[in-house]
ZAPAFI-18074 format. One record per residue (C-alpha): residue number from 0; residue in one letter; x, z negated, y negated. Coordinates in nm, 2 decimals, padded with zeros to 4 digits. Example, Ala and Ser with C-alpha at 12.3 -4.5 7.8 and 13.67 -1.06 7.14 Angstrom:
2
   n res      X      Z      Y
   0   A  01.23 -00.78  00.45
   1   S  01.37 -00.71  00.11
END
This chain:
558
   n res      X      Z      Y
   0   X  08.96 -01.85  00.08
   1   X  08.87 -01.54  00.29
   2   X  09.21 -01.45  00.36
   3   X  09.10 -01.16  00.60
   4   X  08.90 -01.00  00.34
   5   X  09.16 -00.99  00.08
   6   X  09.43 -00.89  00.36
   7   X  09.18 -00.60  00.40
   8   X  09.16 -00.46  00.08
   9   X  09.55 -00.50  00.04
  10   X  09.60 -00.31  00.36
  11   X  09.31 -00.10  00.22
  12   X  09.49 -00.06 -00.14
  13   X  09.82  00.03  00.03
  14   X  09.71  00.30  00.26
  15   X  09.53  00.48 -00.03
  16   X  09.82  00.45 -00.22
  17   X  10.07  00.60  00.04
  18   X  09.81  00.87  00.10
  19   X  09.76  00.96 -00.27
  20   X  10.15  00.97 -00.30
  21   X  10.15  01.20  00.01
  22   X  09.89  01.43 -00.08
  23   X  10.07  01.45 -00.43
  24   X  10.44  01.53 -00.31
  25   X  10.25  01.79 -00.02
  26   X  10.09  01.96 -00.37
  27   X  10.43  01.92 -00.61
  28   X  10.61  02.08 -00.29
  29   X  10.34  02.35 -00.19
  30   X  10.36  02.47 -00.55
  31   X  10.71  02.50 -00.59
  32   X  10.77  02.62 -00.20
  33   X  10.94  02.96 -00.38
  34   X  11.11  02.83 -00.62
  35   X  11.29  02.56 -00.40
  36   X  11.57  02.78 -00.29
  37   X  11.68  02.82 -00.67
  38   X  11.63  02.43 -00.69
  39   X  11.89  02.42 -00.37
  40   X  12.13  02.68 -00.53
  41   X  12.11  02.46 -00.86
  42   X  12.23  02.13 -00.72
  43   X  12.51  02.27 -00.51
  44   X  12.72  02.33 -00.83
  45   X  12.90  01.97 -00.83
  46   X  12.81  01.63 -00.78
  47   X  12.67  01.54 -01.15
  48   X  12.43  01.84 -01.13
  49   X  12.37  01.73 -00.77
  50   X  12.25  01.36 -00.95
  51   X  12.05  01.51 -01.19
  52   X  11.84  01.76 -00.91
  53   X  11.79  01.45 -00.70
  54   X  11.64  01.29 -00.96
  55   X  11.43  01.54 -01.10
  56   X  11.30  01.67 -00.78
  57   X  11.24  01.26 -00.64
  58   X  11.07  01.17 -00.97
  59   X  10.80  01.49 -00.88
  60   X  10.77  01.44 -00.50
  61   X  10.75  01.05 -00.60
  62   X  10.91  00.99 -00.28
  63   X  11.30  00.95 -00.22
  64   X  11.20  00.89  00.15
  65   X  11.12  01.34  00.19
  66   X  11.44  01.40 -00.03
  67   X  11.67  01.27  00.21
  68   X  11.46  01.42  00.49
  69   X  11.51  01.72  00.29
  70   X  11.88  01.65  00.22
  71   X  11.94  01.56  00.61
  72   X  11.78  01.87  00.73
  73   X  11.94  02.10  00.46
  74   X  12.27  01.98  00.57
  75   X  12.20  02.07  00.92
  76   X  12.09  02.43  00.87
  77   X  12.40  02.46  00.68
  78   X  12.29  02.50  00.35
  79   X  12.42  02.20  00.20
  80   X  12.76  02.05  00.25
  81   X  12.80  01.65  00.27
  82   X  12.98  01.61 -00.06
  83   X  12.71  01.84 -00.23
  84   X  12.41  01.60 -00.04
  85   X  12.59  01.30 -00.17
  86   X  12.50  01.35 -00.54
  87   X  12.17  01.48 -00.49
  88   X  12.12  01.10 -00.24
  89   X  12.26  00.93 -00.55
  90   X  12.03  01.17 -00.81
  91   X  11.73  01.06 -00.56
  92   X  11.76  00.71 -00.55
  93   X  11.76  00.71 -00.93
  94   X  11.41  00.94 -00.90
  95   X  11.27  00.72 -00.72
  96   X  11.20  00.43 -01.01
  97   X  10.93  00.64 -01.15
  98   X  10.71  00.49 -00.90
  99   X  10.74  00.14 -01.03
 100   X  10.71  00.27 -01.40
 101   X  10.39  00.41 -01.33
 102   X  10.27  00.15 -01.14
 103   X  10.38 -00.15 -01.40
 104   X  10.32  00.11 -01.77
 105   X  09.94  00.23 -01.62
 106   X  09.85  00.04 -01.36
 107   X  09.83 -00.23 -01.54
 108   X  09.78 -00.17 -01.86
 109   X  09.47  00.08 -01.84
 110   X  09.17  00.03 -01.66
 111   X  09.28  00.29 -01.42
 112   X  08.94  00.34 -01.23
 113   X  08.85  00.51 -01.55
 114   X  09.16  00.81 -01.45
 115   X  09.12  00.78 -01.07
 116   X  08.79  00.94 -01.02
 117   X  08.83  01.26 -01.28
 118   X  09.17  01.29 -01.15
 119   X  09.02  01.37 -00.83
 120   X  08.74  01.55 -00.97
 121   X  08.98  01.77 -01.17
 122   X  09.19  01.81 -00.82
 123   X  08.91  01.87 -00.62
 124   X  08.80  02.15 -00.84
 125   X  09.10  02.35 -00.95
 126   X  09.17  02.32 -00.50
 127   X  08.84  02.53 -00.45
 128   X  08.86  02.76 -00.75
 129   X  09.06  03.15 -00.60
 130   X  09.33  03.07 -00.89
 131   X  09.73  03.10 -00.90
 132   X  09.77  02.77 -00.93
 133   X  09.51  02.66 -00.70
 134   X  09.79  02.43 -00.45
 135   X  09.81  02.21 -00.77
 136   X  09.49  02.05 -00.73
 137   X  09.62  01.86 -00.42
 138   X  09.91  01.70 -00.66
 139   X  09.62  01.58 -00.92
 140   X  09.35  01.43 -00.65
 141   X  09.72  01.29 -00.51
 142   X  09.75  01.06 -00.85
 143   X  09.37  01.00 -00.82
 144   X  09.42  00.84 -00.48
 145   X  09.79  00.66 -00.61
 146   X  09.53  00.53 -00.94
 147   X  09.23  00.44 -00.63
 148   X  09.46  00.27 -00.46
 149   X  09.60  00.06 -00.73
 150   X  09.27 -00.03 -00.82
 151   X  09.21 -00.20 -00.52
 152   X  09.54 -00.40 -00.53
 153   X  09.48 -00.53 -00.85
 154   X  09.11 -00.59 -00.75
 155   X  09.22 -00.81 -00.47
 156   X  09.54 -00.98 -00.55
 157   X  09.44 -01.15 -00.86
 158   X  09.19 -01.38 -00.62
 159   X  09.49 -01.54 -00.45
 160   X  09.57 -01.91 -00.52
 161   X  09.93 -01.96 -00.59
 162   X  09.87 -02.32 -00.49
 163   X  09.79 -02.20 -00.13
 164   X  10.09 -02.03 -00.05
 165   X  10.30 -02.31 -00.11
 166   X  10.58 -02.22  00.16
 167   X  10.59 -01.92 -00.11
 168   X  10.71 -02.11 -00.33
 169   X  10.94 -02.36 -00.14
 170   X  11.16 -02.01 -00.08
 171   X  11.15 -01.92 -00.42
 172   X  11.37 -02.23 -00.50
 173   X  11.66 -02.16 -00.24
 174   X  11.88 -02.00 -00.49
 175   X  12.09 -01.75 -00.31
 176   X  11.95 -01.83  00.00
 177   X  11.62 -01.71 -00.25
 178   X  11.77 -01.40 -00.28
 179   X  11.88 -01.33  00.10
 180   X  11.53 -01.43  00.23
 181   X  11.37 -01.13 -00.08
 182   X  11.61 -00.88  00.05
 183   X  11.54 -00.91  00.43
 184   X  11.15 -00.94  00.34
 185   X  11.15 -00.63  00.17
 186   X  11.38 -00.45  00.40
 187   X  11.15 -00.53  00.68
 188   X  10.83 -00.46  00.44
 189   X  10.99 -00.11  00.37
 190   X  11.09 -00.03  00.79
 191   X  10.76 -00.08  00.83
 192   X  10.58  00.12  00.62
 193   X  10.85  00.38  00.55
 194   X  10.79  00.41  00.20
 195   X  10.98  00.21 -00.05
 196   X  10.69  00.30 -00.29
 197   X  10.44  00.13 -00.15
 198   X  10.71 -00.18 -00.08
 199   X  10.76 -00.17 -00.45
 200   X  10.40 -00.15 -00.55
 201   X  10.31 -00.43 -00.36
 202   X  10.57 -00.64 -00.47
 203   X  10.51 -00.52 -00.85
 204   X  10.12 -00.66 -00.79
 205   X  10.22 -00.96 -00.60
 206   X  10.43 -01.06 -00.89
 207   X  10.16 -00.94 -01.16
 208   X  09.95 -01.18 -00.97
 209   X  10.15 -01.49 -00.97
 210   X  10.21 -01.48 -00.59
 211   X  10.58 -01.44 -00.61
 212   X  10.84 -01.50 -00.92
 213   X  11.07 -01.28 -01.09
 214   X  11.39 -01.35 -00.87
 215   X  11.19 -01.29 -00.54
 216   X  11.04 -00.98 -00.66
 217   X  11.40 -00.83 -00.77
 218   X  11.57 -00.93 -00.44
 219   X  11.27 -00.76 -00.25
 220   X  11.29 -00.46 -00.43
 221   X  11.68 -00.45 -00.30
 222   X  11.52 -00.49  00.01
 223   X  11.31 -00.19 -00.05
 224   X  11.60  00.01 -00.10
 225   X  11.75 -00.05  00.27
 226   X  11.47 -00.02  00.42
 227   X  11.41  00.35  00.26
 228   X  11.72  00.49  00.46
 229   X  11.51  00.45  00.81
 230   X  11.34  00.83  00.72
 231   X  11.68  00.95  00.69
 232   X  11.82  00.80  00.99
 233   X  11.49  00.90  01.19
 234   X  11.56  01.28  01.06
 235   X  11.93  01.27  01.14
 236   X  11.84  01.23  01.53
 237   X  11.94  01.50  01.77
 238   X  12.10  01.67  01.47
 239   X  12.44  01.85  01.39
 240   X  12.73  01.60  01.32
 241   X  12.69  01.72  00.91
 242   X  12.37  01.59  00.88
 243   X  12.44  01.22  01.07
 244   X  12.69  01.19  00.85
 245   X  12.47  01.26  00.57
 246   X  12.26  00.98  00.63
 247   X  12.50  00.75  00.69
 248   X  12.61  00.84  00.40
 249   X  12.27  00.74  00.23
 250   X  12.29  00.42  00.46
 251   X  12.56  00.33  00.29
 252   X  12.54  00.37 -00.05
 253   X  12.20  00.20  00.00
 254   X  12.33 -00.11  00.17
 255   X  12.66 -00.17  00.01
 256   X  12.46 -00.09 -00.36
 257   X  12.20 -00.37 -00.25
 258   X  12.48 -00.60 -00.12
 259   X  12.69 -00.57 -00.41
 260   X  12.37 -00.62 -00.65
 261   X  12.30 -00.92 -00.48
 262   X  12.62 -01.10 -00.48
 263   X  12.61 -01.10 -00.87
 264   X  12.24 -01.16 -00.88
 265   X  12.17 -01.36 -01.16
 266   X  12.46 -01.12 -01.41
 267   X  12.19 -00.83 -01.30
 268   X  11.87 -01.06 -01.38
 269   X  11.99 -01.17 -01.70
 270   X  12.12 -00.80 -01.83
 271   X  11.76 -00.71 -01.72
 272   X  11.60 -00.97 -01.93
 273   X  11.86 -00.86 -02.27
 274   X  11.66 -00.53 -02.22
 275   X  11.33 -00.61 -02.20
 276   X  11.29 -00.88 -02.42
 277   X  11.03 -01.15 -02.31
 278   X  10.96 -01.41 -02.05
 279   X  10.93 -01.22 -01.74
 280   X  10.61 -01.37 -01.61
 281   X  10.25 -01.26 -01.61
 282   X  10.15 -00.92 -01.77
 283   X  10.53 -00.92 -01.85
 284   X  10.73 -00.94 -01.51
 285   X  10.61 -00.55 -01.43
 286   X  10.77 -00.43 -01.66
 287   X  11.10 -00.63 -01.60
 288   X  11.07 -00.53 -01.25
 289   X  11.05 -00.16 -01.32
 290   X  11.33 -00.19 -01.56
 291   X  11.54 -00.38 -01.29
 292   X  11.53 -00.09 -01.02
 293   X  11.66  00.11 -01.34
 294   X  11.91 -00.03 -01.39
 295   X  12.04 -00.13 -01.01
 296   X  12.04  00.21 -00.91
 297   X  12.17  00.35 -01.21
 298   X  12.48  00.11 -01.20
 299   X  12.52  00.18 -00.84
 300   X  12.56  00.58 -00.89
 301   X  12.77  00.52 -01.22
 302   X  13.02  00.26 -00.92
 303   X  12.98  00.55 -00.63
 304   X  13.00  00.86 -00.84
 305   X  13.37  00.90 -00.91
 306   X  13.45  00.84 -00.49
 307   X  13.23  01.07 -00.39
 308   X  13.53  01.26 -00.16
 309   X  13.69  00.96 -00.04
 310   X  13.28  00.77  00.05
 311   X  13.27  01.18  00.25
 312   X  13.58  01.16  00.39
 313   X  13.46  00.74  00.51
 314   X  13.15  00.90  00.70
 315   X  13.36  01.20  00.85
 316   X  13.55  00.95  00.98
 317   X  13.35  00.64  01.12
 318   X  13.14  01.03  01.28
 319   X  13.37  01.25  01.40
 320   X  13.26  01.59  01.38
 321   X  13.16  01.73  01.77
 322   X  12.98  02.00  01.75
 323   X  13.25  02.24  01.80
 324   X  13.39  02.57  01.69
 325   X  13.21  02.80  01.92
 326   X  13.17  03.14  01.77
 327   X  12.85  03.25  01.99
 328   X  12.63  02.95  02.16
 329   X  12.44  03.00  02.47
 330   X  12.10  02.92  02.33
 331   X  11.99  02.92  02.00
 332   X  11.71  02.65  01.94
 333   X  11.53  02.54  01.59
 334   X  11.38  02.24  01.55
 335   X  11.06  02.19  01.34
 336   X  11.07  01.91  01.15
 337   X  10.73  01.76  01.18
 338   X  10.80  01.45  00.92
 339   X  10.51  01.32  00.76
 340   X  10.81  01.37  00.43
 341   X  10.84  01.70  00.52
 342   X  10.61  02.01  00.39
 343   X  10.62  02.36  00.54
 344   X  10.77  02.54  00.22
 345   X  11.10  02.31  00.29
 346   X  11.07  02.45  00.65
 347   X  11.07  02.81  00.56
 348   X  11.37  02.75  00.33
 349   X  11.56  02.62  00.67
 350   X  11.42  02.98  00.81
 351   X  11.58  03.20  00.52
 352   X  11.91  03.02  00.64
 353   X  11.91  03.10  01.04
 354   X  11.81  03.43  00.93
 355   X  12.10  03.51  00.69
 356   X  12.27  03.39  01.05
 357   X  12.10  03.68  01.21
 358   X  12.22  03.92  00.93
 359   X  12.58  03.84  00.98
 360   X  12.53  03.85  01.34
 361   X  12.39  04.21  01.36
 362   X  12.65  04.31  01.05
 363   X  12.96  04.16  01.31
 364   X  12.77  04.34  01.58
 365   X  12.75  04.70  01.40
 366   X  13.13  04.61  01.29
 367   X  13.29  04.59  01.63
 368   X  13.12  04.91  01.73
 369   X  13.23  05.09  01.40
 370   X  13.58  04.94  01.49
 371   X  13.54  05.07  01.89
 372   X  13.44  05.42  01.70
 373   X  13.78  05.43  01.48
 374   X  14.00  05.41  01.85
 375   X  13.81  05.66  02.01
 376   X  13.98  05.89  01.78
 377   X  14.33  05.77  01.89
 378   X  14.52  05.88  02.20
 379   X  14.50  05.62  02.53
 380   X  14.32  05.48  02.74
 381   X  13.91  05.38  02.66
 382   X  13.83  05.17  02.94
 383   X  13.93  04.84  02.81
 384   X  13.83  04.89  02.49
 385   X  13.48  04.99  02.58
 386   X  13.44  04.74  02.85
 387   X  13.55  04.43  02.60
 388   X  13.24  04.57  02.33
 389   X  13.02  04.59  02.61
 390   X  13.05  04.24  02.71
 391   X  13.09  04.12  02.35
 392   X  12.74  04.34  02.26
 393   X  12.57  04.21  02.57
 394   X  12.66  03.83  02.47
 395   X  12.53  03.93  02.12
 396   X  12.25  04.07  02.16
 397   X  12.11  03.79  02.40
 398   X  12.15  03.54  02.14
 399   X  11.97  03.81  01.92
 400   X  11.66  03.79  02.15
 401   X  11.65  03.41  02.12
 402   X  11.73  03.39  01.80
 403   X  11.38  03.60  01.73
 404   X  11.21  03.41  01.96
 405   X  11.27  03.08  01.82
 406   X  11.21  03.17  01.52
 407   X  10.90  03.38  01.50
 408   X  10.76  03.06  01.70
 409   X  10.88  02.82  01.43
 410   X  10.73  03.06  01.14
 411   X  10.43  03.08  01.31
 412   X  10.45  02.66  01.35
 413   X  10.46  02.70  00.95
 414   X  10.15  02.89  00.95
 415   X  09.93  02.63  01.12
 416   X  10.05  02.41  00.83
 417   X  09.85  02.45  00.49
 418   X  10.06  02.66  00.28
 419   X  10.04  02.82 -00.05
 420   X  09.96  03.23 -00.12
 421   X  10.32  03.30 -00.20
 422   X  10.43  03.11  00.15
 423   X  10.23  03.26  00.37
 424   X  10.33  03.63  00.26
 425   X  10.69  03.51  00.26
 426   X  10.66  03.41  00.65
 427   X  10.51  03.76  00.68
 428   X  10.78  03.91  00.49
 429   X  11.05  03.69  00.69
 430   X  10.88  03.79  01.08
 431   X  10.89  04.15  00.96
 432   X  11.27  04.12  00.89
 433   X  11.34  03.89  01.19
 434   X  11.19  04.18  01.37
 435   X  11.42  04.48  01.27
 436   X  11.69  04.27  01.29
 437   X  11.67  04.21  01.64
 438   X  11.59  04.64  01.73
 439   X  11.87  04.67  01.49
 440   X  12.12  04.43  01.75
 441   X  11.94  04.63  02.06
 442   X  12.06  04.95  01.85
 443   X  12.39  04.83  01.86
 444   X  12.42  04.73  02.21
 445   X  12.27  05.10  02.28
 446   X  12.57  05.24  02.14
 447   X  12.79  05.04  02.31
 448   X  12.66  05.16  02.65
 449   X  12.64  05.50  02.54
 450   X  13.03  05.46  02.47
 451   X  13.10  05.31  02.79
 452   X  12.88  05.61  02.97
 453   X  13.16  05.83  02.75
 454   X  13.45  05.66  02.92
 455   X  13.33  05.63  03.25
 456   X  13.18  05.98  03.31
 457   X  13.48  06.11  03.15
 458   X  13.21  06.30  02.91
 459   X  13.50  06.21  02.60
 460   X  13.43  06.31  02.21
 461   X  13.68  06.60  02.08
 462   X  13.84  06.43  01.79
 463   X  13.72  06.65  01.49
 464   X  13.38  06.52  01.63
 465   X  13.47  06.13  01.57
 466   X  13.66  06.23  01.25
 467   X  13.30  06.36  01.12
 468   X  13.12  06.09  01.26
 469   X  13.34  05.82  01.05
 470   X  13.17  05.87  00.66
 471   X  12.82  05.87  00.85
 472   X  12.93  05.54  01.00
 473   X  13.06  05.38  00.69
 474   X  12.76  05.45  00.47
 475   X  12.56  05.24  00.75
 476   X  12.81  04.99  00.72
 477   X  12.75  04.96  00.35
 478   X  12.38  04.97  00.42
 479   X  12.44  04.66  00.62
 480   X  12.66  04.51  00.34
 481   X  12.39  04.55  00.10
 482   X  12.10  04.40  00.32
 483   X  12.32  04.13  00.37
 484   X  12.38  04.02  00.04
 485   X  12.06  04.08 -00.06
 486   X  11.85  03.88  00.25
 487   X  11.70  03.56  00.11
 488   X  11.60  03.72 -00.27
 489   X  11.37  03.94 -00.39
 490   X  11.57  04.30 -00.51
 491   X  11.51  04.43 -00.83
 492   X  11.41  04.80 -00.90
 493   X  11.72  04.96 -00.95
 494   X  11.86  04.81 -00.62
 495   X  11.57  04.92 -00.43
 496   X  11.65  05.30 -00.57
 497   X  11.96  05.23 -00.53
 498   X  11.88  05.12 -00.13
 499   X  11.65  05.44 -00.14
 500   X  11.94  05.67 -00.17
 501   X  12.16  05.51  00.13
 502   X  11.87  05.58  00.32
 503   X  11.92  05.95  00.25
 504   X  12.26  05.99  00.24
 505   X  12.25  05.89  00.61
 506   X  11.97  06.12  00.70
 507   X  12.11  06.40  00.53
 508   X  12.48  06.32  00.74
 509   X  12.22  06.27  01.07
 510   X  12.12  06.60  01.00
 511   X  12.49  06.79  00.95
 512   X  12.61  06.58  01.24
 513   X  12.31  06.68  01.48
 514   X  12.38  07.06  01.35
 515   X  12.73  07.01  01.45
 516   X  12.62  06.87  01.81
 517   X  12.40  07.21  01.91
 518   X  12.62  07.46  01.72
 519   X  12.91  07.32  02.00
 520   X  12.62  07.38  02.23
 521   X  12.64  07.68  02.16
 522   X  12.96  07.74  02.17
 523   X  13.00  07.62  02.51
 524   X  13.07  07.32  02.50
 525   X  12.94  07.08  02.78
 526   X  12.62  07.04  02.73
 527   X  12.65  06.65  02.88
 528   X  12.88  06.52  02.58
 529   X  12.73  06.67  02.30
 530   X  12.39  06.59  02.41
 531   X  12.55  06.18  02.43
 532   X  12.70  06.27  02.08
 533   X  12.41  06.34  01.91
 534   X  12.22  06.02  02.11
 535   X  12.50  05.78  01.96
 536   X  12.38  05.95  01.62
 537   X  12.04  05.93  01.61
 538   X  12.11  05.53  01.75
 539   X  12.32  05.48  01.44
 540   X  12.08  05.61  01.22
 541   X  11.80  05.37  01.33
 542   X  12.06  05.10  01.21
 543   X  12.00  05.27  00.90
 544   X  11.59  05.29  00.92
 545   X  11.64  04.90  01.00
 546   X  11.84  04.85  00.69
 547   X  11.59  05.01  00.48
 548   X  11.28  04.81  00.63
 549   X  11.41  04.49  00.54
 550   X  11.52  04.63  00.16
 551   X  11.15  04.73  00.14
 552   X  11.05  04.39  00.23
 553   X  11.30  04.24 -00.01
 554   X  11.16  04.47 -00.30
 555   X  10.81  04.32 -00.24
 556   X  10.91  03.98 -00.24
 557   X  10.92  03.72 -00.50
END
């Protein structure tokens, strides 16, 4: 028997598979890049919505492997919580028995060369054609690979003698020991090829082709589903202590599901063969098989459901959390995850999160100096108080500058990735608001130093001056309130007019208070203070300029 040759067109089969299923989940992702931040506010409801989004969103990707990536790196920019992650893990491991439906209801069953080629055909073309839904043609050559490759599986599999894998069949008659020996051999299977899909394929053709029994195939497929969490764990490296714990968390509700299914083995084989009636051999163990991971991972998420808090509150403890409370770091650094699981669009969503980070930042910055503003009209001593914002601004604005820096390079590490239309004017859209951003934390800091000039030259605001200055410096601040809501999601009309006449309310009080400034001028007032005056103005009206930027960017997006 030419063993090489058939070990060939296995290997063969198995990397066209993986690749189809790749290039499909790239295409599903790609075309729902925009649309995935609804998808993330959807599942963060509670834990039974967070089930349901896992599986929806695994059963499309066909790959459970870049959900938990997903999950794991959602978690670490903060825009999951563990308990919220833990459903959507649970929702994902469900999603991810689509793959051996396909695989045993059409691989199978249909002569599937007749789909793969058209289905690559179709893809091919609607990828070329200028069209809205143009990213969609990666997701239909993707199921002509997945039908490729499971032509050549069932091509070469079928030529394997039983008889001559006899030690094959010496395990299958262990009995537990049977089951133990599956489990590991698909756990090592799956860690090696980092897909449980193509684990599950191969099992599912191995066992179509009489290579392996029923029992074998089932504890493998357990296997498969340990050996799946090694993306996760791979993802969760160098990562906030949220996201370790989320996939431990996956770890263990892999394991212990797998464990527990295959201590009462044989209750789980018979209940699968009272719902698929038939003997679960030849064309008929596929199915069996496909209805097996069914109903194992369905039971485990019914058993692990209800605990959800106490299975978080088992991870938070067994990894404490280290990361600390430090209100400002020294750096700011943001990883790009470079998974094979992983598609730009989910990157950019990660982006929208660090720079709703940089929206609070500039919003606490502008705050402190509004606060600083409100004591100048007070009685006392300045010095202090100006020399604590100073530091704070210059600390704050230094993190600003990274903060832009790392993140204009990890947009721009999007961009050498293929994206769709709609991504690629989001980064755009996103480096333009990154940008005022940081000018609007340099504005800020400006202000602070002009207040500190103030103290220290003794060039001091009369108080009817600050008094005026304090409605100017509130309609910024609700400028700031209303980009910062609003950062992340497109604005509708009526809050881009209604963003339109912040922007001249503020110019109109520029204006007054700059009238104000040379009319003391002119009264003799020293020409030194109201000329600093009128410069903290105009500085506090470019906060305003900023603000209305990035509301112009938001009304063009979507």
């Amino acid at each position: 028997m030419d063993y090489i040759g058939i070990a060939f067109k296995v290997i063969g089969g198995l990397c066209l598979f993986l690749y189809g299923m790749k290039v499909m989940s790239d295409g599903v992702q790609q075309a729902a890049g925009d649309r995935m931040q609804r998808v993330l506010n959807f599942m963060t409801k509670n834990r039974f919505i967070g089930v349901l989004t896992g599986m929806v969103v695994t059963a499309l990707v066909q790959s459970s492997s870049a959900v938990s990536v997903m999950l794991v790196s959602f978690v670490n920019a903060g825009l999951l919580s563990l308990t919220q992650a833990i459903g959507v893990i649970m929702g994902a491991n469900i999603g991810t028995t689509t793959t051996a439906w396909i695989v045993s209801l059409i691989g199978f069953s249909i002569d599937i060369s007749a789909l793969a080629l058209p289905a690559i055909a179709v893809g091919f073309l609607m990828g070329v054609i200028k069209w809205k839904h143009q990213v969609l043609g990666a997701a239909f050559m993707g199921f002509g690979f997945i039908f490729l490759g499971l032509k050549f599986l069932t091509d070469a599999l079928p030529t394997v003698d039983p008889e001559s894998l006899a030690f094959i069949q010496r395990v299958s008659n262990l009995g537990f020991l049977s089951a133990l020996i599956g489990m590991g051999a698909g756990t090592v299977v799956t860690l090696l090829m980092h897909s449980s899909a193509a684990t599950i394929t191969l099992v599912i053709t191995l066992a179509w082709g009489g290579v392996i029994n029923f029992e074998i195939a089932a504890a493998m497929i357990l296997g498969a589903n340990i050996g799946t969490t090694i993306d996760a764990i791979l993802a969760a490296i160098g990562t906030k202590t949220a996201a370790k714990q989320t996939a431990l968390v996956h770890v263990l509700f892999n394991v212990a599901g797998s464990v527990i299914a295959v201590i009462f083995f044989k209750p789980l084989i018979h209940l699968v063969d009272l719902l698929v009636p038939g003997d679960p051999m030849g064309v008929g163990i596929v199915t069996h098989l496909a209805m097996f991971h069914s109903v194992f991972n369905i039971m485990c998420t019914l058993v692990f459901l209800p605990i959800v808090p106490q299975l978080a509150a088992l991870v938070s403890f067994l990894i404490k959390d280290k990361d600390g409370k430090l209100a400002l770091p020294r750096t700011y650094h943001l990883e790009y995850q470079h998974s094979t699981r992983s598609t730009p669009e989910l990157n950019i969503i990660r982006a929208e999160k660090e720079i709703r980070d940089m929206t609070d930042l500039a919003a606490s910055m502008f705050a402190k100096v509004s606060e600083t503003l409100a004591l100048f009209r007070e009685e006392g001593d300045k010095t202090p108080i100006v020399e604590t914002l100073v530091e704070e601004m210059r600390a704050k604005e230094a993190y600003a500058d990274d903060m832009r820096v790392e993140l204009t390079r990890f947009l721009l590490e999007c961009t050498r990735q293929q994206l769709s239309h709609q991504s690629e004017t989001k980064v755009s859209q996103l480096l333009r608001i990154i940008s005022d951003l940081e000018d609007m934390t340099d504005d800020c800091f400006s202000v602070s130093l002009l207040l500190d000039r103030s103290v220290k030259k003794d060039l001091l605001f009369k108080k009817k001056e600050m008094e005026a200055l304090a409605p100017y410096v509130a309609h910024v601040e609700d400028f700031l309130a209303f980009v910062k809501g609003h950062v992340g999601r497109s604005i509708t009309d009526e809050q881009a007019v209604f963003a339109e006449k912040l922007e001249n309310t503020i110019d109109k009080s520029r204006d007054r208070l700059r009238k104000l400034g040379r009319k003391r001028i002119e009264a003799g007032e020293d020409v030194k203070t109201e000329l600093l005056f009128i410069d903290v103005v105009r500085r506090i009206e470019k906060v305003g300029d900023y603000c209305y930027n990035i509301a112009g960017v938001l009304s063009h997006t979507g």
